[in-house]
C-alpha positions as CSV (number, residue, x, y, z in Angstrom):
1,X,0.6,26.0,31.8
2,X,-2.8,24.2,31.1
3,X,-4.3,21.5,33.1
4,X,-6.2,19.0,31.9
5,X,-8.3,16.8,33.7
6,X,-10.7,14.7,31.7
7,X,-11.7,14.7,28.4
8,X,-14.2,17.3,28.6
9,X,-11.4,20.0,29.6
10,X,-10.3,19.3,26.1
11,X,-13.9,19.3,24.3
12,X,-13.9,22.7,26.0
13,X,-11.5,24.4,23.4
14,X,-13.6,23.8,20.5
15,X,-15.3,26.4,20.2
16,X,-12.4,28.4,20.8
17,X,-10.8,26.6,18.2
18,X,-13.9,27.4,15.9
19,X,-13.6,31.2,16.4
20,X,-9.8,31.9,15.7
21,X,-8.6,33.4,13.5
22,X,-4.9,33.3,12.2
23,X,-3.4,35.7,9.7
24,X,0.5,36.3,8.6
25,X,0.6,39.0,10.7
26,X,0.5,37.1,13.7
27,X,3.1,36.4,15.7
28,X,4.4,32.6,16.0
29,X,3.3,32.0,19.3
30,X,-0.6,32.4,18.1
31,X,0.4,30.2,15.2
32,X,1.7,28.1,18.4
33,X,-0.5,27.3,20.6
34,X,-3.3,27.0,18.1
35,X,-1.5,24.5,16.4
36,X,-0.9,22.6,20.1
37,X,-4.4,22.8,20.8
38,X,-5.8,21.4,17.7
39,X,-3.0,18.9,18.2
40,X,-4.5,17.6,21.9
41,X,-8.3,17.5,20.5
42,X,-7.3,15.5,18.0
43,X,-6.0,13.5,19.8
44,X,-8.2,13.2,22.8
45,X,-10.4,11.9,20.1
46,X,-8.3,9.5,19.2
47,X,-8.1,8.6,22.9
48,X,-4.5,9.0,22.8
49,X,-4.4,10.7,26.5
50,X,-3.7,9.5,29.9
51,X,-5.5,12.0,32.2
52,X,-4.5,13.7,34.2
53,X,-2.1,16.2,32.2
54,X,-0.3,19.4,31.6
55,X,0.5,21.5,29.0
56,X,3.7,23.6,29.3
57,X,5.0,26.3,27.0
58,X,8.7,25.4,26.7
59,X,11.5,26.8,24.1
60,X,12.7,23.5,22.7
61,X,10.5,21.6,21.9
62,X,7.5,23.8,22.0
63,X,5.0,22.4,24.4
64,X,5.9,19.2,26.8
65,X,3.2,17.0,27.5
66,X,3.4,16.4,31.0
67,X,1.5,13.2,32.1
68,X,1.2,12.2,35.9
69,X,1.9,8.7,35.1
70,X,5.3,9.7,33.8
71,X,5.2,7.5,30.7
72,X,3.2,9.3,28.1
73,X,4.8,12.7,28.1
74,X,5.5,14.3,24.6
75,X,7.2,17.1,23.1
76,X,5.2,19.1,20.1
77,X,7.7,21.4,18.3
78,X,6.0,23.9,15.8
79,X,6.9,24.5,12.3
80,X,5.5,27.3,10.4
81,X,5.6,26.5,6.6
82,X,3.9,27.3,3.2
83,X,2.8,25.3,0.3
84,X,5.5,27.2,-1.6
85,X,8.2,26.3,1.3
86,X,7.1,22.6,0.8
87,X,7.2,22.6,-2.7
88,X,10.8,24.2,-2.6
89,X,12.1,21.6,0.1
90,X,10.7,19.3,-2.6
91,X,12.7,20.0,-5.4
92,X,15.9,20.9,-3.1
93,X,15.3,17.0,-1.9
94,X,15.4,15.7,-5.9
């Protein structure tokens, strides 16, 4: 679980963020929680936050978004996928 209190908790990941990096051999939770991360500093800068809040590693979805107010809590459930995955969803869809 991470605790976040302000805004600058968040700014604090970016240069974690910055100096990651993911390869194929990694397992889905690194594909996880970078994806959740990126997810909250983009949208702290979007202002999109109440603070404070908590981020919990759950099984379905993902990640809850666990606000103190109790009205702005979100689920983020990953999806690993490839251009070629995409493309093949695509054409299954026509």
């Amino acid at each position: 679980m991470l605790y976040f209190n302000s805004n600058k908790d968040i700014n604090n990941i970016l240069p974690f963020l910055k100096s990651v990096w993911i390869d194929d051999g990694d397992s889905s939770n690194v594909h996880e929680i970078f994806s959740a991360l990126i997810y909250l500093y983009a949208n702290n800068k979007l202002n999109q936050f109440t603070y404070p809040f908590a981020l919990i590693k759950r099984e379905s979805p993902d990640f809850n978004i666990l606000c103190y107010d109790k009205e702005n809590c979100k689920g983020i459930e990953h999806t690993l996928s490839t251009l070629s995955d995409y493309k093949m969803a695509e054409s299954e869809l026509k």
